[in-house]
C-alpha positions in Angstrom: -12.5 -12.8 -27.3 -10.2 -15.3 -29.5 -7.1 -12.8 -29.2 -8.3 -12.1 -24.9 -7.7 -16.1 -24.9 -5.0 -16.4 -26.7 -1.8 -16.9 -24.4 0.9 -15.5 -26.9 -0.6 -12.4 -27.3 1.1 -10.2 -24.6 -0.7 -7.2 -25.1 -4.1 -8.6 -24.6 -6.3 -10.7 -22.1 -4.2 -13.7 -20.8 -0.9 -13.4 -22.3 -1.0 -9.5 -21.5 2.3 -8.4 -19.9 1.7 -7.5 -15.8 2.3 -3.9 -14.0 4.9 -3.3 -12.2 3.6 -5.4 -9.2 3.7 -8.4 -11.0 -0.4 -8.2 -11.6 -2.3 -8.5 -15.2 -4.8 -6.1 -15.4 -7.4 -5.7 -17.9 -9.0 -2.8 -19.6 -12.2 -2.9 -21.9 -14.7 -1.2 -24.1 -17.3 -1.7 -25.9 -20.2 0.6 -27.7 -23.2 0.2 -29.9 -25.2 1.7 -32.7 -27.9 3.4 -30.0 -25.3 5.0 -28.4 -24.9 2.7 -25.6 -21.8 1.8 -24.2 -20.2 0.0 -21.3 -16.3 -0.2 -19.5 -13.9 -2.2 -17.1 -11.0 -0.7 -15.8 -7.8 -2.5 -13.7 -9.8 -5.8 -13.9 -8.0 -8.3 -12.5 -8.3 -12.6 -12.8 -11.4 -12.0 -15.9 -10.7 -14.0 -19.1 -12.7 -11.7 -21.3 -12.9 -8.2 -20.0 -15.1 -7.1 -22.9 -17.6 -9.7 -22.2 -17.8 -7.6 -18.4 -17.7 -4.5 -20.2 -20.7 -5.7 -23.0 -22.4 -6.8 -19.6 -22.2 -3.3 -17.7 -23.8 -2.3 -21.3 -26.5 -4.4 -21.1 -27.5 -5.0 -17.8 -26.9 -2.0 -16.1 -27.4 1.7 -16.2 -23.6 2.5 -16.0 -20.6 3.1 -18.3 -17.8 2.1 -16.4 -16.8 -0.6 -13.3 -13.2 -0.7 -12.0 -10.8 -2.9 -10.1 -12.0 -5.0 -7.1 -15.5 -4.2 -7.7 -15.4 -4.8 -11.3 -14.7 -8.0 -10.4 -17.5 -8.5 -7.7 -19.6 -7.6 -10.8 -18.3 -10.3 -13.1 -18.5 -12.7 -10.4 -22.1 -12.0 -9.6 -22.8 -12.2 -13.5 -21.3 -15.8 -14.0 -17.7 -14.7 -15.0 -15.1 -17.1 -13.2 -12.6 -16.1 -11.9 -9.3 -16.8 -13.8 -5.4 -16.7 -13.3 -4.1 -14.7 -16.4 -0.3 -14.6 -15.6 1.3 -16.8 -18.1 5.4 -18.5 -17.7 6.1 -16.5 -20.4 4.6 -13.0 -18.8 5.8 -14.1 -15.1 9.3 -14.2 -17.0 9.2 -10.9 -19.0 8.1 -9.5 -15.8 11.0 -10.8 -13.7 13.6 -9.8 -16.4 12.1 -6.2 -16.5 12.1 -6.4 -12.4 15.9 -7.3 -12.4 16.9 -4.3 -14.4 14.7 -2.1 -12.7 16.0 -2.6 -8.9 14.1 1.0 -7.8 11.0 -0.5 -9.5 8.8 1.0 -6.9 10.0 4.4 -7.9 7.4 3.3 -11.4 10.0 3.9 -14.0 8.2 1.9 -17.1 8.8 0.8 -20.2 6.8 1.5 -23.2 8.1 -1.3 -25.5 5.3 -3.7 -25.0 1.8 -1.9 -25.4 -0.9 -2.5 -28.0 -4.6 -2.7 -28.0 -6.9 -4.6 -29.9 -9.5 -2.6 -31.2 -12.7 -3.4 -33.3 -14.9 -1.2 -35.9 -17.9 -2.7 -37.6 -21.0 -2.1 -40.0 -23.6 -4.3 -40.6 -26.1 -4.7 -43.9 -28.1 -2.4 -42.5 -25.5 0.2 -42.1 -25.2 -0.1 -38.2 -21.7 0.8 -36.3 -20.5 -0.8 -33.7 -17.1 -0.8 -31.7 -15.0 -2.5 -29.3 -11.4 -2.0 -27.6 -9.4 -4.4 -25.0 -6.0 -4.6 -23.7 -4.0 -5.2 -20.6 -2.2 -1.6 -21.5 1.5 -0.6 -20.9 3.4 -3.5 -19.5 4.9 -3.1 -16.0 2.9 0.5 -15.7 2.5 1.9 -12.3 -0.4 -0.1 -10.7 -3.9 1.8 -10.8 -2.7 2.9 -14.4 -5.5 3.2 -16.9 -5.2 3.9 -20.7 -7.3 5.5 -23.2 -8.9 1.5 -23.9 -12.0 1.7 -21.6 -12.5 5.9 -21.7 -15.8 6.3 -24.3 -14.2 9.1 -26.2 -10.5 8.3 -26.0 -9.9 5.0 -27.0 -13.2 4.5 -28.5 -16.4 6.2 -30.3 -19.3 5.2 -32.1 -22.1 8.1 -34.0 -24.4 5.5 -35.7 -24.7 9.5 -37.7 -21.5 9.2 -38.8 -18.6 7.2 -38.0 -16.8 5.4 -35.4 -13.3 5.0 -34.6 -10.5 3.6 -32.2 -7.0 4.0 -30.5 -4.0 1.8 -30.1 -0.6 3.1 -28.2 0.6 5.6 -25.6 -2.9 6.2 -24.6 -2.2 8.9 -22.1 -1.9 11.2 -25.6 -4.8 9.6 -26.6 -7.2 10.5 -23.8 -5.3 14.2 -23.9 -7.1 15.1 -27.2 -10.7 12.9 -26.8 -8.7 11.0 -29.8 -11.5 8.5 -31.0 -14.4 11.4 -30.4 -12.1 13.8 -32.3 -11.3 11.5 -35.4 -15.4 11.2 -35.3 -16.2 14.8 -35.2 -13.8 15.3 -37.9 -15.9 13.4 -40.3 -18.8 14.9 -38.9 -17.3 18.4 -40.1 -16.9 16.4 -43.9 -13.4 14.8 -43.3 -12.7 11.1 -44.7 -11.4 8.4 -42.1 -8.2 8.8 -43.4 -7.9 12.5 -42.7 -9.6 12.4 -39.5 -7.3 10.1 -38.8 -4.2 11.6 -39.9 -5.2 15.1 -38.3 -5.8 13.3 -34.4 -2.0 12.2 -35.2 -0.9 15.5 -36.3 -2.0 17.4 -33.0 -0.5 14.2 -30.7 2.7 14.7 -33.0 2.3 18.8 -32.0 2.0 18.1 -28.9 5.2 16.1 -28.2 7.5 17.7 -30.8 11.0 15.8 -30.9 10.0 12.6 -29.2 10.5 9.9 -31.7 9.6 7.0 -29.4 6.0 8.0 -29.6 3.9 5.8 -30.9 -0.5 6.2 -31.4 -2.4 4.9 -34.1 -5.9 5.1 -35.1 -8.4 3.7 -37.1 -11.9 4.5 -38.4 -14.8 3.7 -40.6 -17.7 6.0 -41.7 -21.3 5.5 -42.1 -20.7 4.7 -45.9 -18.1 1.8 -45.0 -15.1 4.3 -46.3 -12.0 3.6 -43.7 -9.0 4.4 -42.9 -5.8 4.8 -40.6 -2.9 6.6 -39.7 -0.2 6.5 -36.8 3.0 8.2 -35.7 5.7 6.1 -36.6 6.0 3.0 -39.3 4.8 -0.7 -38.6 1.4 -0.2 -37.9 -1.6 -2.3 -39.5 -4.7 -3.1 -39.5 -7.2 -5.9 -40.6 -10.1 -5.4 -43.2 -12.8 -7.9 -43.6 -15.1 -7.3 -46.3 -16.9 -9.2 -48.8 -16.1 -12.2 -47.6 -12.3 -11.4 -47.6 -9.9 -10.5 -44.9 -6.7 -8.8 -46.0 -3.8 -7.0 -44.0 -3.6 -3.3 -44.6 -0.5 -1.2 -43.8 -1.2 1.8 -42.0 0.3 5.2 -43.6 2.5 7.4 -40.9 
């Protein structure tokens, strides 16, 4: 919620860059030790899309709202509605517009996408899990990522492990990425080798393409973690014992 709020972030919540239409639009996820689970997708004008998506967890018996009706949802549950386009997005967005004159032909631009994405165990040795992002700036409208797809850009086996997505998140939902780097440790692999092998069959996939970028992280039920990406400049934050420190991810 702090980074959904937080205006400079341009990849998430209200600083998130718009689609190609000049709209900010917000996917979410969000997934508990019992299994339960709940998703927004294309939500437009919400300040904290996982708060909607921890809602449809919680108070109802689905998985997954999107676009206008997402939003009748949040309004019905309390959520104000909010204006998310910053001066700063508004101004990316006209930049990318101006050099993009056949814009409505959906050429886009991969340069600005991330995703924030949570993994945690309590003292009692609970997972839990959470994803949110306003995906691949100026994407066609209607586009949807791996964030809000249980599976893709998100997984949780209180059993075993849990794990998430960041980056081109087409690839992602392709392989079930999250529910694979999960099954992997299921079959005995550490989070770092679950991770690395979900990057090795992305990287199979798209041989030669070297502006691919997909990361993942994951923890098991033991508290072991790890990550692994295609390309260099990826991290990720640990907090434990008390301590938070900045871990590079390998690649």
């Amino acid at each position: 919620m702090i980074v959904e709020a937080d205006p400079e972030s341009t990849s998430v919540g209200r600083g998130g860059f718009p689609d190609a239409a000049g709209d900010v639009t917000l996917d979410a996820s969000i997934m508990d030790h019992r299994g339960q689970c709940g998703a927004v997708a294309c939500l437009e004008k919400t300040l904290h899309p996982i708060s909607v998506a921890r809602a449809v967890m919680e108070r109802t018996q689905h998985v997954l709202l999107v676009g206008e009706k997402a939003r009748d949802f949040a309004t019905q549950i309390g959520f104000p509605k909010t204006g998310l386009l910053t001066p700063n997005a508004r101004k990316a967005w006209k930049a990318w517009k101006a050099n993009n004159p056949k814009w409505r032909s959906f050429s886009t631009d991969i340069s600005n996408h991330d995703t924030i994405g949570m993994l945690a165990i309590d003292k009692q040795g609970n997972l839990s899990g959470a994803c949110t992002t306003s995906g691949w700036a100026f994407k066609i409208p209607g586009r949807v990522g791996d964030s809000p797809i249980i599976g893709a850009g998100l997984y949780v086996d209180n059993e075993i492990g849990a794990a998430t997505a960041t980056g081109t998140g087409e690839e992602v939902i392709k392989i079930c990425g999250s529910f694979l780097v999960v099954e992997l440790m299921r079959q005995g692999y550490s989070p770092q080798r679950a991770c690395e092998e979900a990057v090795s069959r992305i990287k199979k996939r798209n041989p030669g393409n070297p502006e691919l970028f997909v990361g993942f992280i994951a923890i098991n039920k033991s508290g072991e973690h790890g990550a692994f990406a295609t390309k260099t400049g990826f991290e990720y934050a640990l907090y434990q014992h008390g301590q938070n420190r900045l871990i590079p991810g390998l690649f």
